[in-house]
C-alpha positions in Angstrom: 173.5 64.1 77.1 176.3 63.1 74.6 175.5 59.7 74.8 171.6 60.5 74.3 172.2 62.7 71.4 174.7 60.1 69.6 172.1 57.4 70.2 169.3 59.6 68.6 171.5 59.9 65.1 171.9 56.3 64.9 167.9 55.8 65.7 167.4 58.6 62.7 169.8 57.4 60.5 168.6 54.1 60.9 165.4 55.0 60.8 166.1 56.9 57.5 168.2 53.8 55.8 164.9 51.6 56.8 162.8 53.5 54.4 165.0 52.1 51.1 164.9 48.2 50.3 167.7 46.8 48.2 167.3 43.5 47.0 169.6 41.3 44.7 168.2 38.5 42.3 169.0 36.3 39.4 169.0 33.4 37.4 171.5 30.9 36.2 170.6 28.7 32.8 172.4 26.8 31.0 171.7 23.8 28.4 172.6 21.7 25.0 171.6 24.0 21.9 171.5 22.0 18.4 170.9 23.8 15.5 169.0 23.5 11.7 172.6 22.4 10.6 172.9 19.7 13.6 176.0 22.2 15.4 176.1 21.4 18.8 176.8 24.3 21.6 176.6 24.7 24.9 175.0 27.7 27.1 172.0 29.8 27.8 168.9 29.1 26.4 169.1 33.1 25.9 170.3 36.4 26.7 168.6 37.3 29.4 168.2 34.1 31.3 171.5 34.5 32.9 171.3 37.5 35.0 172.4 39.5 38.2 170.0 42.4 39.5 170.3 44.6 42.1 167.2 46.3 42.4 166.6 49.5 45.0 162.9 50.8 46.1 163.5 54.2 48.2 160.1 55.4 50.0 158.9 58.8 49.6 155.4 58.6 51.3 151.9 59.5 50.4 152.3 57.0 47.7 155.4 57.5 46.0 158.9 55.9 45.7 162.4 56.0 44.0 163.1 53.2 42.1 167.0 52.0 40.6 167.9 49.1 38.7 170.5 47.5 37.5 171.3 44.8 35.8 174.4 42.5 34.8 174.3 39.7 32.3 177.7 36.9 31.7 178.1 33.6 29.9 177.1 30.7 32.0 178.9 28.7 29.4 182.5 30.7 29.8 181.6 33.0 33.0 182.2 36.0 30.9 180.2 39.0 30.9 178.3 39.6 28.1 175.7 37.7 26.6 174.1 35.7 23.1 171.2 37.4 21.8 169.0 34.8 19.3 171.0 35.6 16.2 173.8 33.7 17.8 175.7 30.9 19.4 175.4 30.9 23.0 179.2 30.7 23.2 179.7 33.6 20.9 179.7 36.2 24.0 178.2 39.5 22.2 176.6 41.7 23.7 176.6 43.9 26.8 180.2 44.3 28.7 179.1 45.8 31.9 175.2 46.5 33.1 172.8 45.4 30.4 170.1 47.3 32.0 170.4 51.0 34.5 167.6 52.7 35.0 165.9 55.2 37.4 162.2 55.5 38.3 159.9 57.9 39.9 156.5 56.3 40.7 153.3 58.1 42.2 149.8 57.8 42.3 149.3 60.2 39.1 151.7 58.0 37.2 155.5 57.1 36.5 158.7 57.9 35.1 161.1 55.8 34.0 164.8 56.8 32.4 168.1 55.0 31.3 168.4 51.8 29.8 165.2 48.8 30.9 163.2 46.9 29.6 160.4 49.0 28.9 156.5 48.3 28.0 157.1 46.6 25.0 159.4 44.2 26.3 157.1 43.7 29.8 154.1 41.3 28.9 152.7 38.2 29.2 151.3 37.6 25.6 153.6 34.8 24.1 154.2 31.3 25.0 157.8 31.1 24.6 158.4 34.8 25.3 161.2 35.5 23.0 163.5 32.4 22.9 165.9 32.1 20.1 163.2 28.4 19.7 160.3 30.0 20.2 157.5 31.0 17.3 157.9 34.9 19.0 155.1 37.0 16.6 154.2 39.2 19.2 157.8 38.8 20.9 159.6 42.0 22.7 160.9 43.8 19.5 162.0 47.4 20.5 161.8 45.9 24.2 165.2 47.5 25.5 166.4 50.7 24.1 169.3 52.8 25.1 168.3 56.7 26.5 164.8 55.9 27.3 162.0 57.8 28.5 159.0 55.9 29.8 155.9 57.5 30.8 153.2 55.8 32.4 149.7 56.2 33.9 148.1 54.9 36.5 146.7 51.3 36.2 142.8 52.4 35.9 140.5 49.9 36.3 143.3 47.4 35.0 143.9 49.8 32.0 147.2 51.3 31.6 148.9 53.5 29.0 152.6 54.1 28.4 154.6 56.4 26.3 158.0 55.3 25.2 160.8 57.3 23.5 164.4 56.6 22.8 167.3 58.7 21.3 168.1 57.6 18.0 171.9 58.0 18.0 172.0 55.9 21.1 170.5 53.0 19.1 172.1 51.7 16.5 172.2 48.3 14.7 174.2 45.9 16.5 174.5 44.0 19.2 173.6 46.1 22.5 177.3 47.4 23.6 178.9 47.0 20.5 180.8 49.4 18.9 177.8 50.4 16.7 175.7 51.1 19.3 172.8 49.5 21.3 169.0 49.3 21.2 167.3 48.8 17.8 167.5 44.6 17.6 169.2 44.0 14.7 168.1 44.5 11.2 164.8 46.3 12.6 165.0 50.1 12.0 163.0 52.1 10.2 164.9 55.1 9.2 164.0 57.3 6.1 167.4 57.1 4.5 170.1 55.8 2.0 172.1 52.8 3.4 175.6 53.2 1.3 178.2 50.2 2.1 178.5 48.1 4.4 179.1 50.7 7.5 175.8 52.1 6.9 174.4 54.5 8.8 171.3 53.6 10.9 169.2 53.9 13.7 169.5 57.9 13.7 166.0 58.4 14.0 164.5 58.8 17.2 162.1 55.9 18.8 158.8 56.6 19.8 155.6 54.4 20.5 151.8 54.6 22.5 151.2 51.2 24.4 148.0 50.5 25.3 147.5 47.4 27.8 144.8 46.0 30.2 145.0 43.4 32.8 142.9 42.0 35.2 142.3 38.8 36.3 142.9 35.9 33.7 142.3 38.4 30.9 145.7 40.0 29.8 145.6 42.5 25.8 148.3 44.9 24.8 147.7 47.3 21.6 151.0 49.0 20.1 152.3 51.3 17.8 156.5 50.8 16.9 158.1 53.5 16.0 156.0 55.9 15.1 152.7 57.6 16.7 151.5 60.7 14.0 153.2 58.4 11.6 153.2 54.9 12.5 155.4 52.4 10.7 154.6 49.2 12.5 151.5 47.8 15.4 151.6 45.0 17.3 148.4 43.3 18.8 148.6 40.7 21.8 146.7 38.6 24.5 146.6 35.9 26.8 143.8 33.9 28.8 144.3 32.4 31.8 141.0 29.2 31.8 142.9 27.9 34.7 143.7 24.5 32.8 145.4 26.3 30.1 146.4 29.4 29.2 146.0 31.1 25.8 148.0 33.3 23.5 147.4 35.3 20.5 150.2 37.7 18.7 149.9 39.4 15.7 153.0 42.4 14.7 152.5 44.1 11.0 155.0 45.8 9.4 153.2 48.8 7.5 153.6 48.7 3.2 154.5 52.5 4.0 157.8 51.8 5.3 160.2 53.3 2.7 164.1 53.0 2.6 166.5 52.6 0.2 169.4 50.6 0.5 172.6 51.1 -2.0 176.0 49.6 -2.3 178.5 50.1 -4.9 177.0 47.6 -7.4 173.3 47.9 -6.8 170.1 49.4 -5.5 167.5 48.5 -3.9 164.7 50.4 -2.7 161.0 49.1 -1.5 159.2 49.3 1.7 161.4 46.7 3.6 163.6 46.8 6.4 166.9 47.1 5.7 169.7 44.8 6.8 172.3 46.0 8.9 174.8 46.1 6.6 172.8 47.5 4.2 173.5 45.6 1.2 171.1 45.9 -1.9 168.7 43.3 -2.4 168.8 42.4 1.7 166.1 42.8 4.3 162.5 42.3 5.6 159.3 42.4 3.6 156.4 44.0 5.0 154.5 41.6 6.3 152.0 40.4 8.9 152.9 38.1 11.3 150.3 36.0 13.5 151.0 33.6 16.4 148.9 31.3 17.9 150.1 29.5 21.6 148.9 27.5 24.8 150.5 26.6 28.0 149.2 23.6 30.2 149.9 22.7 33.7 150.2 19.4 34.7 151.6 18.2 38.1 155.7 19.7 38.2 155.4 19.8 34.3 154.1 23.1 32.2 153.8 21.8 28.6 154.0 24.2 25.8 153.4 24.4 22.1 152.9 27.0 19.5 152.7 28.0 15.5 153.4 31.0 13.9 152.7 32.1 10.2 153.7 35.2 7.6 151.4 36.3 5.3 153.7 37.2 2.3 157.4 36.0 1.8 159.8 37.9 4.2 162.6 38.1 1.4 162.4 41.0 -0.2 163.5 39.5 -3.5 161.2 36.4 -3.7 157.8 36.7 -4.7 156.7 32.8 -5.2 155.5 31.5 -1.3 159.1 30.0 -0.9 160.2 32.6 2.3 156.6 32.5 3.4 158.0 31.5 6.6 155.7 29.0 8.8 157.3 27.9 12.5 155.8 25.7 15.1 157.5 24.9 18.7 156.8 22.7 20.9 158.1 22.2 24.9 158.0 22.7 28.6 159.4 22.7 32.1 159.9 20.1 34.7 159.7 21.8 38.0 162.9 19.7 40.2 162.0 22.2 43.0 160.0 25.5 43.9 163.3 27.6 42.2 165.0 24.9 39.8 163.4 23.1 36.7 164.6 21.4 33.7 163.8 22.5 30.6 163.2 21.9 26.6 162.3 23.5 23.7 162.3 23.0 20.5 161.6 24.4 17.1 160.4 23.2 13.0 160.9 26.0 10.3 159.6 25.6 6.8 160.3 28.1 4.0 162.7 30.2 6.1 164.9 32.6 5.5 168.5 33.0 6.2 169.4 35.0 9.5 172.6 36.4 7.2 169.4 37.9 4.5 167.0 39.6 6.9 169.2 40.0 9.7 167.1 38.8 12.3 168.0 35.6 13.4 165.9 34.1 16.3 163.4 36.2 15.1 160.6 36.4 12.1 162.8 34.5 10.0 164.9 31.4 10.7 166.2 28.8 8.5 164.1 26.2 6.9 165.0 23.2 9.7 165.0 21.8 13.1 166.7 22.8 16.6 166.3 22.5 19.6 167.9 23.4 23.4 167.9 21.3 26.7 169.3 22.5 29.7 168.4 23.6 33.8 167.4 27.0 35.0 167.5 28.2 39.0 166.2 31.7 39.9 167.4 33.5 43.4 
């Protein structure tokens, strides 16, 4: 009877175990970066495309599950945790020290819920040919993708309609790199808050993040409608799709920064105050103008290679101090994949600026801006 009981416990608790899935993924990249001033570096192609997830799926029944995730980014170029975001060198090592991403998720037929820090709706789309690569053209890239104390609220996919509703504590998202010791979630340079800047320490990204994404999918067809930062007041919209013809594949990306963005940034010598972004270390006369910015991208298949290419344009100078055309940023990239294997391909990129604008001016390097030059990366990428 002992025996029979013992051997039940095991069949339940086994039984019980056999209802959560763990799985563990990840991806190793590493290449040759040369920059606009012909520096040569050696490392990821970026952040996030040297990772280690562990990722956990816990049954409920009738429909519903327990999701946990977490994530660990390093250096493939020095081993060391941490990672470059596409403001720096790949050998620089900023970033997050421990798990870039922890998150826990409740998931049912009448919708989900999603907390910690993830990559959230913003960040999770298919709507730009390079994604967000530090040498890619990245209009409608994942700004305000990964936030620190995040609520997530989603629907139900409807038809291949499905809304979500994003918020993130302000004083958990600083300007910075994420895990730095000014905080984490805001990308650099990129906050909105409704305040004086005074020094060079200061204070930003106090003001809670909210946004309304509204995305459809189905079949080749792929559109995503946002507002950033803001939803009774919204200070910036993004606008995105992609079409799959089969042959190619299509991509459109527009993100404009609202005129009725208002800060004012001070420092012991000067003011400044316009609707612009500030820079992170708020110094007068530094930032981004408002602005509209519009990409335009294909991908083509073609035997083991996927050949890439893509231009991007600003309406209206993106210094905040130049009026005449000359930061009226224009970028085009071109590049591809070679696919070694079903897991493993080689990869290129590269990237033309003309009018650009310092990454030390607008603070936002890898993104909107870029100096006025060439780069380019080449390297190898294997997924597990």
């Amino acid at each position: 009877m002992k025996k029979t009981l013992v051997a039940l416990a095991a069949l339940a608790a086994t039984s019980a175990f056999a209802q959560s899935t763990v799985t563990i993924s990840g991806i190793l990249n590493w290449g040759l970066h040369n920059d606009v001033t012909k520096t040569t570096t050696y490392g990821g192609l970026k952040g996030d495309r040297n990772v280690l997830t562990f990722g956990v799926v816990e049954d409920l029944g009738g429909g519903s599950n327990v999701t946990g995730t977490m994530q660990f980014r390093f250096n493939t170029s020095t081993g060391q945790a941490g990672y470059a975001n596409t403001a720096n060198s790949p050998e620089t090592g900023l970033g997050a020290t421990q798990f870039e991403q922890a998150a826990i998720g409740y998931n049912s037929p009448v919708g989900n819920v999603r907390v910690g820090r993830f990559t959230n709706a913003l960040g999770v789309y298919d709507y730009s040919v390079f994604e967000d690569s530090k040498y890619g053209t990245n209009a409608s890239r994942a700004a305000y993708g990964r936030l620190s104390n995040t609520l997530q609220i989603s629907t139900p996919v409807i038809s291949g309609f499905q809304a979500h509703l994003i918020g993130a504590a302000g004083p958990s998202n600083k300007w910075g790199n994420p895990g730095g010791a000014t905080g984490a979630g805001f990308i650099t340079g990129v906050d909105y808050s409704k305040q004086t800047q005074s020094g060079a320490n200061g204070v930003v990204g106090v003001n809670d993040f909210s946004s309304i994404v509204l995305a459809y999918s189905n079949g080749p067809l792929a559109l995503q409608a946002a507002t950033i930062n803001g939803i009774a007041y919204e200070k910036a919209s993004r606008l995105a799709a992609s079409w799959n013809a089969g042959w190619a594949k299509f991509y459109y990306g527009s993100y404009n920064q609202k005129d009725d963005i208002k800060v004012s940034v001070t420092n012991a010598s000067a003011t400044f105050d316009a609707p612009v972004k500030i820079a992170s270390g708020g110094a007068a006369g530094t930032g981004l103008a408002a602005h509209k910015s519009t990409e335009y991208g294909v991908s083509v298949p073609y035997g083991a290679f996927t050949l890439r290419a893509a231009m991007q344009n600003n309406d209206k100078d993106l210094d905040i101090a130049t009026t005449n055309g000359t930061t009226k940023v224009k970028k085009t990239s071109i590049g591809g994949e070679y696919a070694l294997s079903k897991r493993t391909e080689l990869q290129y990129q590269r990237l033309n600026v003309k009018n650009g604008v310092a990454a030390t001016n607008i603070a936002i390097g890898g993104g909107f801006g870029d100096s006025t030059g060439s780069a380019y990366f080449i390297g190898i990428q294997h997924k597990f």
